[in-house]
C-alpha positions as CSV (number, residue, x, y, z in Angstrom):
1,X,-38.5,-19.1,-38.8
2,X,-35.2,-20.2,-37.3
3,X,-32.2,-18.8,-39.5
4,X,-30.1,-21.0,-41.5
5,X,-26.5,-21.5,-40.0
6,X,-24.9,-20.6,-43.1
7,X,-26.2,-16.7,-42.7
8,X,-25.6,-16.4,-39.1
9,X,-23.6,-13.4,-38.3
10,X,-19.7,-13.9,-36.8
11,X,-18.6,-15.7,-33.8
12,X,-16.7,-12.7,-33.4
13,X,-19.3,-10.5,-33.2
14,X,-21.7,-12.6,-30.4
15,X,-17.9,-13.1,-28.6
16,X,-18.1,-9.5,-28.5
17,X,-21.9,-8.7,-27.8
18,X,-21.7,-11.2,-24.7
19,X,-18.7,-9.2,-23.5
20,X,-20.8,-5.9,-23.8
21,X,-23.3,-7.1,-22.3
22,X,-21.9,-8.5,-19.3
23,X,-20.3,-5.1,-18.6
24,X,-23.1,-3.0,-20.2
25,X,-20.5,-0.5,-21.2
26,X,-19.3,-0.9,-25.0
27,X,-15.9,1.0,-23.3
28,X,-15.3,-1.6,-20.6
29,X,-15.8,-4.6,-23.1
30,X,-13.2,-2.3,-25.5
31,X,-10.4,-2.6,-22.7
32,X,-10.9,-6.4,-21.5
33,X,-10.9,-7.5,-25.7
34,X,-8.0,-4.9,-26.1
35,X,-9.6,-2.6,-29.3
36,X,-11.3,0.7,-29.7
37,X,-14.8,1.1,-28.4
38,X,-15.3,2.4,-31.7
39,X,-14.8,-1.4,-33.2
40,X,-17.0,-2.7,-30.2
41,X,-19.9,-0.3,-31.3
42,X,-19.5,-0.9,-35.1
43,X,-19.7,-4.9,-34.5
44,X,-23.0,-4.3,-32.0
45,X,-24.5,-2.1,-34.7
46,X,-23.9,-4.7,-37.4
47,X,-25.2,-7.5,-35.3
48,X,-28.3,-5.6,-34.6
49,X,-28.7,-4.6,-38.2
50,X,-28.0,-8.5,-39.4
51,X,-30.7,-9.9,-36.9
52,X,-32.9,-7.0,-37.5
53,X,-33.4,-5.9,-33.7
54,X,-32.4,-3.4,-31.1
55,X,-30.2,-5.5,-28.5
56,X,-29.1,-2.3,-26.2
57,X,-30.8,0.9,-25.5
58,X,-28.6,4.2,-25.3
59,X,-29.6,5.6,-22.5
60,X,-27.4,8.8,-21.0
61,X,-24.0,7.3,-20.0
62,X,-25.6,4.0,-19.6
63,X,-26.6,0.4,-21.5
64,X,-29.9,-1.3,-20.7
65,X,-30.5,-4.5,-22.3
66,X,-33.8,-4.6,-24.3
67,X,-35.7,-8.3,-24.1
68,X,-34.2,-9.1,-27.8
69,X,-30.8,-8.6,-26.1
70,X,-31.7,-10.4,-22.6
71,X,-33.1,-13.3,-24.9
72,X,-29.8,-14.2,-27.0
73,X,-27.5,-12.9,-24.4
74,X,-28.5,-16.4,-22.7
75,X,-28.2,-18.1,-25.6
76,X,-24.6,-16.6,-26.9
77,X,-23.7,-17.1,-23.3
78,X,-25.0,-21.0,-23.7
79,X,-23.6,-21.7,-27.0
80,X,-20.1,-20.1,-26.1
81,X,-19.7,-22.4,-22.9
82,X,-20.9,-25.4,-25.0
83,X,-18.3,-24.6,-27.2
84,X,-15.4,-24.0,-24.6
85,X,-16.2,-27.3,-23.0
86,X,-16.0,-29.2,-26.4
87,X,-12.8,-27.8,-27.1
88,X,-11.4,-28.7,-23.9
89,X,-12.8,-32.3,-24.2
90,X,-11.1,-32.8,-28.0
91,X,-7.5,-33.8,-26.4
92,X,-7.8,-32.9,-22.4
93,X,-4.3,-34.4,-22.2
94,X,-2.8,-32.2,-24.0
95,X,-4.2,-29.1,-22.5
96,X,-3.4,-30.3,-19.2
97,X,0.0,-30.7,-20.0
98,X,0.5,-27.1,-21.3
99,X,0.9,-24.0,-18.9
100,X,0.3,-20.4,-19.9
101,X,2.2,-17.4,-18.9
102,X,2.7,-13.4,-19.4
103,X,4.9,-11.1,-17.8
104,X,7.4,-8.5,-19.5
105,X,10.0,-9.5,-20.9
106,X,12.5,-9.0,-18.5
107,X,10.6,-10.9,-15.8
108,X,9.7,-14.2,-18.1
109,X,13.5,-14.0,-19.4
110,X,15.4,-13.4,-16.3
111,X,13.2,-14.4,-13.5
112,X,10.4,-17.1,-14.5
113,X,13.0,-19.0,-17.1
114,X,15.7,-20.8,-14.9
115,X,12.5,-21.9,-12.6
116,X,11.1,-23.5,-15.4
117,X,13.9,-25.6,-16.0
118,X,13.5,-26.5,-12.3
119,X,9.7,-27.5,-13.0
120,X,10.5,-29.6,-16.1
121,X,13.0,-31.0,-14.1
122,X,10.4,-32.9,-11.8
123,X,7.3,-32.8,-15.2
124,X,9.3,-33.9,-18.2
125,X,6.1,-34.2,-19.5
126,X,5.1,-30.5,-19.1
127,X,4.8,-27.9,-22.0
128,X,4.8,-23.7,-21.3
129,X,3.6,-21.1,-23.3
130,X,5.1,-18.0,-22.3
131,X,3.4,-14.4,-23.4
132,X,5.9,-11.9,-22.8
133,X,4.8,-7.6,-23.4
134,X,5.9,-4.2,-22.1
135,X,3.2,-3.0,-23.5
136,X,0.4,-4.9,-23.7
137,X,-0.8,-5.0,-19.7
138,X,-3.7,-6.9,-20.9
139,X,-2.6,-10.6,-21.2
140,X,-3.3,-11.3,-18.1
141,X,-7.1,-11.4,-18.7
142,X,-7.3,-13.8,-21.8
143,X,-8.6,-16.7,-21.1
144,X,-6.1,-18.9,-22.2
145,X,-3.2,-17.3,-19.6
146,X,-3.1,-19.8,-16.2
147,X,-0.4,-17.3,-14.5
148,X,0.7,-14.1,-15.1
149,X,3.5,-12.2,-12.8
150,X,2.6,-8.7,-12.4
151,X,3.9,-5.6,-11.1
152,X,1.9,-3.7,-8.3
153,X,-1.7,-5.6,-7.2
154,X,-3.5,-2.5,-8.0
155,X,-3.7,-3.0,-11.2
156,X,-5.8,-5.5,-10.6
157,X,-9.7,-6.1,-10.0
158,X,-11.3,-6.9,-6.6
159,X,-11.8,-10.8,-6.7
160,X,-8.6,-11.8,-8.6
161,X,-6.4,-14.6,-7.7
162,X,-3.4,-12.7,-6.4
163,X,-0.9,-14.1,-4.4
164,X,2.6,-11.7,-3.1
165,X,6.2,-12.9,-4.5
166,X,8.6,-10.1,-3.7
167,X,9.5,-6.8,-3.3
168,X,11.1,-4.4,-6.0
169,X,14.7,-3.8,-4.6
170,X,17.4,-2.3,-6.8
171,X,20.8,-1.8,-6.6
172,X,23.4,-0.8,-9.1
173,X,25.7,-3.3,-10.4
174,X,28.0,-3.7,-13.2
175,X,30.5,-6.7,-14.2
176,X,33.8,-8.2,-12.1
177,X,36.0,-6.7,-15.0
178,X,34.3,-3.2,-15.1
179,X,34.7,-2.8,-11.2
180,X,38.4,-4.0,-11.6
181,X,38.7,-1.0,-13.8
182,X,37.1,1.7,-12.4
183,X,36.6,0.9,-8.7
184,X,36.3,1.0,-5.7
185,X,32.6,2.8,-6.2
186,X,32.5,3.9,-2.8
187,X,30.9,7.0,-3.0
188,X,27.9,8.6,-4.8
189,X,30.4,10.7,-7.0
190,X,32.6,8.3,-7.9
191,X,29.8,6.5,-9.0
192,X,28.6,9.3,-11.1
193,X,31.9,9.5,-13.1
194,X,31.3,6.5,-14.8
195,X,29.4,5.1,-17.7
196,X,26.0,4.4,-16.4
197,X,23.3,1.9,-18.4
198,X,19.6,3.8,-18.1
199,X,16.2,1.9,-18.6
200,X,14.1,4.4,-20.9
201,X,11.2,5.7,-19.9
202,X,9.4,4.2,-22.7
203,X,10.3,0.7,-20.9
204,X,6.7,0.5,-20.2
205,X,3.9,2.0,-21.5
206,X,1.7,3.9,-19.6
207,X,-1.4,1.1,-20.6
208,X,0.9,-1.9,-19.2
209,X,1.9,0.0,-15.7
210,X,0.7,2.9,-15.2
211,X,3.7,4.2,-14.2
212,X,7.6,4.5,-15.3
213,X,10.8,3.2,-14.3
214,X,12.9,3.6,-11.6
215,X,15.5,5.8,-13.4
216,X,19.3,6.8,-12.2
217,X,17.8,10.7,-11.3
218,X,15.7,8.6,-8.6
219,X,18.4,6.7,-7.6
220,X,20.8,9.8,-6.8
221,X,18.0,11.8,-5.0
222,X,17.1,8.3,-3.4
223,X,21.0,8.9,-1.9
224,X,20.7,12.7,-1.8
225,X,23.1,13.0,-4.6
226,X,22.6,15.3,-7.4
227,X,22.2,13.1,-10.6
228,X,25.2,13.3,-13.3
229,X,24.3,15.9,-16.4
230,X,26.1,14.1,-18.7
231,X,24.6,11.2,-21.4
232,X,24.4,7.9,-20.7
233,X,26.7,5.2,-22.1
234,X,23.4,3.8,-23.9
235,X,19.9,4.0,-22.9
236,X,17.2,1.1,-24.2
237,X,13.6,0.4,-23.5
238,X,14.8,-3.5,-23.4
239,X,15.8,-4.3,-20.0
240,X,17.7,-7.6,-21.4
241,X,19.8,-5.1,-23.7
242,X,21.2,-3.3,-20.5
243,X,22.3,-6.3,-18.7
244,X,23.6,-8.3,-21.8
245,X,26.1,-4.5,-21.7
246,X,26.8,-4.5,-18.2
247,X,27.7,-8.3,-18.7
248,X,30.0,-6.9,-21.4
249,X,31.7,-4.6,-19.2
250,X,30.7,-1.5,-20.8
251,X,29.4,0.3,-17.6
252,X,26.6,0.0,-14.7
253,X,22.9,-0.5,-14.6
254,X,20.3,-0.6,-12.1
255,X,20.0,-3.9,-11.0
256,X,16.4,-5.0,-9.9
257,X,17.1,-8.5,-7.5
258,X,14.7,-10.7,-9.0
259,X,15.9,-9.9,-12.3
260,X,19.6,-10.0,-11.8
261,X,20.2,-12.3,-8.6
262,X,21.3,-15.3,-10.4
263,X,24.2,-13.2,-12.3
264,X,24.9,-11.7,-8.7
265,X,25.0,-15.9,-7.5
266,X,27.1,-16.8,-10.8
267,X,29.3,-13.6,-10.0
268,X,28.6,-12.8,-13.3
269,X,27.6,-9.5,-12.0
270,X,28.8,-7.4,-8.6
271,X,27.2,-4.4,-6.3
272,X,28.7,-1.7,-7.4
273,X,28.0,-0.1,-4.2
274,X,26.6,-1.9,-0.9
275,X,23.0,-1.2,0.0
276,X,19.8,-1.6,-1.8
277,X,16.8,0.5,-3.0
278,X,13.2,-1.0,-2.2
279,X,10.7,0.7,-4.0
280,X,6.9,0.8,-2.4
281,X,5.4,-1.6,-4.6
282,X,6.0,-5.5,-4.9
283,X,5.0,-8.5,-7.0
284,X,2.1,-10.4,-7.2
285,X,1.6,-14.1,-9.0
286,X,-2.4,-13.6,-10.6
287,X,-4.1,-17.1,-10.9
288,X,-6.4,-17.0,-13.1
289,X,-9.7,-18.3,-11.5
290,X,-10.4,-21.1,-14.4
291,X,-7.1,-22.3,-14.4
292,X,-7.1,-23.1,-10.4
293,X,-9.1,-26.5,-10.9
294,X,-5.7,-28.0,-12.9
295,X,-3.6,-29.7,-10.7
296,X,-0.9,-28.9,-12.8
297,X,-1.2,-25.0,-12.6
298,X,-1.7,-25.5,-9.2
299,X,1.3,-27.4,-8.2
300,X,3.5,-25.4,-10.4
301,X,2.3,-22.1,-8.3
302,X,3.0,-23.7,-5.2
303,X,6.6,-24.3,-7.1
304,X,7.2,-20.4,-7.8
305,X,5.7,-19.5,-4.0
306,X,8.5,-22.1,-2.8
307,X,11.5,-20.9,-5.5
């Protein structure tokens, strides 16, 4: 007897069966829906016990399908699609019209921003969603996201859409007034004496990178300086914090090029010394492999490629 709708279990929970299934690992469909695999086992167990059935067996450090779970996997997988499809057919206008991004927050702020004002220059017409973390790595795999700017290609799976922007240079910089101040900067002492900006560690976590910032004590042994002992003038895990107080005048940060250059164009901002730091990783525009059949997303890549 086919089930009345009404006591069908959660979207949610075929959402995440599918999910499991595709990977056959309750802690790979944990990381791509960003929870516990604790949550993803407690929603398979309760969809198992609501239809009454064993959809996985346990096996040692594995997940094998059982013919229950093969059986509504292709219908889940059937009814999901028909569902996305008639979604995007209610208004396909207006989802044409609208482009999804993630990056961190310095890189949608300081980097992706004055280049959409560029774009919407030529598309009036064209709306953007921007998904900005430090934290959360992970928007770059919902489905919604069309772009995402990341940091370092291996953090991403074999297949992907990935397409190189830049390098990671640095340099440090500080404002016109400060260097009026204090300078010339011309050496790596003189450059210790003063009030330096520091990015904490905590900038990113080790779930959205993988790794930590470039910090002043790299940049000095980068020179072959010994790093100054004393405390920074201030230390944030907000990159835009830093530069809003180097803008004030209030010492010198690390300025990363594609984050700064267009306070370095504006002379809003100056080297503080010459020369630059490039580290050994660069960044990488992900397309996500749904969104490369809109025109839109696809001209507005070509855009960033170009910028």
């Amino acid at each position: 007897m086919t089930p009345r709708r009404r006591y069908l279990p959660s979207l949610q929970a075929f959402a995440t069966f599918e999910v499991a299934a595709k990977h056959l690992s309750f802690t790979l469909a944990a990381t791509e829906l960003n929870v516990t695999q604790a949550a993803v086992s407690q929603q398979i167990r309760g969809l198992e016990k609501a239809l009454g059935c064993t959809l996985f067996r346990r096996l040692h450090n594995a997940l094998e399908l059982t013919g229950e779970g093969t059986r509504l996997l292709g219908a889940v997988t059937s009814g999901l699609d028909g569902i996305c499809e008639a979604i995007a057919g209610i208004d396909p206008e207006e989802t044409e019209a609208a482009i999804t991004i993630s990056g961190t927050q310095a890189v949608i702020a300081y980097w992706l921003a004055p280049r959409l004002d560029a774009f919407r220059a030529l598309h009036p017409e064209v709306r953007f969603v921007l998904l900005a973390s430090d934290e959360n790595d992970r928007l770059r795999n919902f489905a919604e996201v069309d772009l995402s700017v990341i940091c370092g290609n291996e953090r991403c799976d074999p297949g992907e859409r990935l397409v190189y922007l830049f390098d990671e240079t640095v340099r440090p910089v500080c404002s016109p007034d400060f260097l009026g101040r204090h300078g010339p900067l011309d050496s790596t002492a003189r450059l210790a004496e003063m009030d330096l900006l520091e990015l904490h560690p905590m900038h990113w976590s080790s779930e959205a990178i993988g790794w930590t910032p470039l910090s002043w004590k790299d940049w000095f042994r980068a020179q072959g300086a010994p790093a100054p002992e004393r405390p920074f003038r201030l230390v944030s895990n907000s990159y835009p914090v830093l530069v809003e107080a180097g803008l004030r005048g209030e010492g010198v940060l690390l300025g990363w090029d594609h984050l700064v250059g267009r306070h370095l164009e504006q002379e809003l901002l100056v080297p503080a010394q010459g020369g630059t730091l490039r580290l050994d990783r660069g960044y990488y525009l992900k397309l996500n492999a749904a969104s490369a059949e809109r025109p839109l997303v696809r001209e507005f890549a070509d855009f960033l490629l170009q910028a």
